[in-house]
C-alpha positions in Angstrom: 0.0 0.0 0.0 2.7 2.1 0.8 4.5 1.8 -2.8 0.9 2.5 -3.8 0.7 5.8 -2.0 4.3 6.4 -3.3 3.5 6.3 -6.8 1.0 8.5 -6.6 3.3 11.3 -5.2 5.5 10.1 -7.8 2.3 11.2 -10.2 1.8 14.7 -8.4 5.6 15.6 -8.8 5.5 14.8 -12.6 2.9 17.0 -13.6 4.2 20.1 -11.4 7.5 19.6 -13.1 5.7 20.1 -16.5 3.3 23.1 -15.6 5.0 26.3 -15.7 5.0 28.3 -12.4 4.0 24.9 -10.9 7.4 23.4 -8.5 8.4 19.6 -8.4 10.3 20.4 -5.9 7.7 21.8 -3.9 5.0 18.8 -4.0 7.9 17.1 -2.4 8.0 19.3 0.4 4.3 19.4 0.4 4.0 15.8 0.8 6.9 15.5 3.3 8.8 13.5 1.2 11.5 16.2 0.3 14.3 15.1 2.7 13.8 11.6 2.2 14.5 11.9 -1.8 17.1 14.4 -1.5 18.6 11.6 0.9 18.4 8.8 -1.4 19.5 10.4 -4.3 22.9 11.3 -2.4 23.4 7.7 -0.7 22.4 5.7 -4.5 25.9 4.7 -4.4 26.4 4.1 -1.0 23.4 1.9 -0.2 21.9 1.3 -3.2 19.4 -1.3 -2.8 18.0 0.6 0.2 18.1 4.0 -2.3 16.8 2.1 -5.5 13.1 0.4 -2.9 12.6 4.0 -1.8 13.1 6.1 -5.1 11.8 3.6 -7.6 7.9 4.4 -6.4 8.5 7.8 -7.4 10.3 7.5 -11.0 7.6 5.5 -11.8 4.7 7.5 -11.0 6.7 10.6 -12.4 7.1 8.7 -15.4 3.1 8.0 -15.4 2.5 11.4 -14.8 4.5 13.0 -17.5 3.9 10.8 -20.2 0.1 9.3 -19.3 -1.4 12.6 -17.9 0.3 15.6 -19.5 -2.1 15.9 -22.6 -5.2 15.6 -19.8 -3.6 18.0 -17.8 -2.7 20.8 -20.9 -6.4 20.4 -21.6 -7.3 21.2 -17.9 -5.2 24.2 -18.0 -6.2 25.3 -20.8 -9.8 25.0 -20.9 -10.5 25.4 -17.0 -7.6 27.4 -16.0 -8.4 28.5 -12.5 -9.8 25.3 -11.0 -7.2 23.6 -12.5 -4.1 26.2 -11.0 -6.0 26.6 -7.7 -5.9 22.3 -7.0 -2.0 22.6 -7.1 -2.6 25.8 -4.5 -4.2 23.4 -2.7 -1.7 20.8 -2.9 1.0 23.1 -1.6 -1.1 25.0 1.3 -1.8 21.1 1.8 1.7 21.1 2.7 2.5 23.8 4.6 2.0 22.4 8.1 4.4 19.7 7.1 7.2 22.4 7.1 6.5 24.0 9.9 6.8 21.4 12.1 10.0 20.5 10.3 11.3 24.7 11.4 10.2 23.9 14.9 13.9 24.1 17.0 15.6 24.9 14.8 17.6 28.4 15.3 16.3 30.6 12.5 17.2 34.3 13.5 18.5 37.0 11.1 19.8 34.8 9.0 16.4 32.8 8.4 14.4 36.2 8.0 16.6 37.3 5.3 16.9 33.8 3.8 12.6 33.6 3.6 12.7 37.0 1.9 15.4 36.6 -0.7 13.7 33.4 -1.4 10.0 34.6 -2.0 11.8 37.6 -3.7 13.5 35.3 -6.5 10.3 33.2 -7.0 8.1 36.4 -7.5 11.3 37.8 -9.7 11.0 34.9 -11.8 7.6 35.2 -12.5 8.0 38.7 -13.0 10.3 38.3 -15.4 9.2 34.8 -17.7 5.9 36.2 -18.2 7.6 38.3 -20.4 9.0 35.8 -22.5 7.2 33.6 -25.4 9.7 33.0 -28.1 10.9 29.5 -28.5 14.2 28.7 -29.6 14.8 26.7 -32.9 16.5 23.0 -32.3 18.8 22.2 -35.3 20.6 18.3 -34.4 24.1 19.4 -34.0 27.0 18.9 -31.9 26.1 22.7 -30.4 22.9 22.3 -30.0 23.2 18.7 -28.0 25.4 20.4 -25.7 22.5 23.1 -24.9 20.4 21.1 -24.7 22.3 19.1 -22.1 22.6 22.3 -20.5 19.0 23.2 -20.4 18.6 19.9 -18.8 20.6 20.6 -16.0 19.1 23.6 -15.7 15.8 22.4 -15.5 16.8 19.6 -12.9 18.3 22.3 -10.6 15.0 24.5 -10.7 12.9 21.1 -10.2 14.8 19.7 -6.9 15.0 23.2 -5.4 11.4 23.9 -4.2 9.1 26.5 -5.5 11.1 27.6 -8.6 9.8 25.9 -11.4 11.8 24.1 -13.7 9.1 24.5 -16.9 9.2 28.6 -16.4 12.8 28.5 -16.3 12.9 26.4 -19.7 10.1 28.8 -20.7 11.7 31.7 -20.1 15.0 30.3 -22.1 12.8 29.2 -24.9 12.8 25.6 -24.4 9.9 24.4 -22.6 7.8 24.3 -26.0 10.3 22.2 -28.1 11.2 20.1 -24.5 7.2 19.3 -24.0 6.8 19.0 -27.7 9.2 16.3 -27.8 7.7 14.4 -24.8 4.4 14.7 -26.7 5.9 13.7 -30.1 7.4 10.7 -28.7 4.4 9.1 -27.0 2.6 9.8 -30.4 5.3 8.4 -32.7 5.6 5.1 -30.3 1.7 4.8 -30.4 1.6 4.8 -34.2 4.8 2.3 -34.7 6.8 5.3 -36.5 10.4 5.0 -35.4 11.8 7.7 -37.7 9.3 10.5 -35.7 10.3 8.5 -32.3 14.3 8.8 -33.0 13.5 12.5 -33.7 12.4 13.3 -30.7 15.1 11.5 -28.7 17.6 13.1 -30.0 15.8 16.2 -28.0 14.8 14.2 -25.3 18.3 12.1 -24.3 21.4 15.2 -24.1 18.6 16.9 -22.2 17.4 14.2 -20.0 21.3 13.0 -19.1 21.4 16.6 -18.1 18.9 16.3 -15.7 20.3 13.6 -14.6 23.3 15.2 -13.8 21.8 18.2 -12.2 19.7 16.2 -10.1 22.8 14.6 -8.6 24.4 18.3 -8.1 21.9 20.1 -6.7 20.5 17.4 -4.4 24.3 17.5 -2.4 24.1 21.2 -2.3 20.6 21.2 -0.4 21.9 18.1 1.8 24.8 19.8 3.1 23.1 23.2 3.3 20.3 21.4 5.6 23.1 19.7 7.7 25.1 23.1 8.4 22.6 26.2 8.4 19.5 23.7 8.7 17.1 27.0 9.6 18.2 29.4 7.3 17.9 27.0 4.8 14.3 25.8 6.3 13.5 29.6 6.0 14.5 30.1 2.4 12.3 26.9 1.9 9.6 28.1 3.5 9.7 31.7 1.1 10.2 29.4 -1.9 7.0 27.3 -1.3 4.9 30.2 0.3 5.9 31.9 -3.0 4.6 30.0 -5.1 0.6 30.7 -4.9 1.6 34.0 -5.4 3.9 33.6 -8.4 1.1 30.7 -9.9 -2.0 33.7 -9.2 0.5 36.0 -11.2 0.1 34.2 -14.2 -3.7 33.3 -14.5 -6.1 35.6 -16.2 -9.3 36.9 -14.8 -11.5 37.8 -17.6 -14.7 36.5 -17.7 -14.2 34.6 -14.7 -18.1 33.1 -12.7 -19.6 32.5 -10.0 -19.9 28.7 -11.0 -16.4 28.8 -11.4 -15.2 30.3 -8.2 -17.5 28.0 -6.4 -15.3 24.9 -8.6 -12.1 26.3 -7.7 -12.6 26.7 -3.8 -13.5 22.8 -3.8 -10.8 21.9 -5.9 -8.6 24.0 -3.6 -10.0 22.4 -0.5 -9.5 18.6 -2.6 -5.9 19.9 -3.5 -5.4 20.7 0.4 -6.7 17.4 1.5 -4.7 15.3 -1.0 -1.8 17.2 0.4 -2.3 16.1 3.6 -3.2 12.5 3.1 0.0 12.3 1.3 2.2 13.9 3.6 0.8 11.5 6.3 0.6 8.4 4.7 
């Protein structure tokens, strides 16, 4: 049951890492599950049958999430933007008692103030400044543009393991979140229709970016480990402005217009679900 529950975290992690303004990293936190993958992912080599039981749960439902629910979930977001937007509020308001009880002890001070406002600041910032940006860059197969690419990946890793920046803005606001999620798309089309020259297409998008985010998954996952084992409540504090952030920064980027009663009424229960689900994950 527990691998169960696990996969379905797995699931809620996936799609955050593909909506933009919508952090991986912070369902994890949400869910209470944050320290326990960071963990893993810097002991694979160390104890790597205990790593692999814990972390495979969550690849797979990640896996599930991205590639079985991502068309469901553009169509959500599209067509019924604010209920949709306001269930992953609700996922990480969900979460927020989960953290606090984590700061509880812990010697914050100075340091933690000015760590929680440098770090609601940046996601804000982000925000602030992607919205700005729609133009997508052009992918040419060369030896240049595989190294980007590679790049981009471990750019996008970073922003996803560091809660409540989102790893799809910052692709998004570098121009590659549209070829990226086209390729994902692409891929699951071209495997569905047998058509292997559309399929090899697409991974040669999808494989220099996706050994990138391997790679950044591994660098940025030490970084927060040893931050939490020296300054644990600064760093607490900056995770804490990064996930209270993000309502804020996802808000930013909706539009209002023509919005109804009908539909505020849908989007406080699907905020109250989101909250719920939040919980019952975090707790499980």
């Amino acid at each position: 049951m527990k691998a169960f529950f696990d996969i379905l975290r797995g699931v809620v992690i996936g799609l955050a890492n593909i909506i933009p303004g919508v952090s991986g990293g912070t369902m994890m936190v949400s869910m209470g599950i944050y320290d326990t993958i960071i963990g893993c992912i810097n002991s694979l080599f160390k104890d790597f049958k205990r790593c692999i039981k814990t972390l495979w749960p969550y690849a797979l439902g990640m896996v599930l999430g991205i590639l079985g629910l991502a068309k469901l979930i553009t169509f959500l977001l599209g067509t019924y933007p604010l209920p949709t937007n306001m269930a992953f509020i609700g996922l990480i308001l969900g979460g927020l008692p989960m953290i606090i009880k984590k700061m509880k002890g812990e010697k914050k001070g100075i340091a933690g103030m000015i760590a929680f406002v440098l770090a609601f600041a940046l996601v804000v910032g982000l925000k602030i400044v992607g919205s700005g940006n729609t133009a997508d860059a052009t992918i040419a197969l060369n030896i240049g543009q595989i190294l980007i690419l590679f790049v981009m990946g471990v750019i996008a890793a970073a922003t996803m393991v560091i809660p409540g920046v989102s790893g799809s803005m910052m692709l998004m606001l570098l121009g590659y979140y549209n070829p990226v999620v086209g390729s994902v798309s692409g891929l699951v089309d071209a495997l569905l229709s047998a058509n292997m020259g559309a399929a090899l297409t697409c991974c040669g998008v999808l494989i220099p970016f996706g050994i990138g985010v391997i790679v950044g998954i591994f660098a940025v996952a030490k970084l927060i480990e040893v931050l939490l084992c020296r300054f644990p409540g600064p760093t607490y504090c900056a995770i804490m402005g990064l996930v209270t952030a993000s309502p804020v920064a996802i808000l930013m980027g909706l539009s209002y217009a023509g919005i109804t009663a009908m539909t505020i009424v849908i989007s406080v229960v699907t905020l109250a679900l989101g909250c719920v689900v939040a919980y019952k994950l975090g707790g499980e």
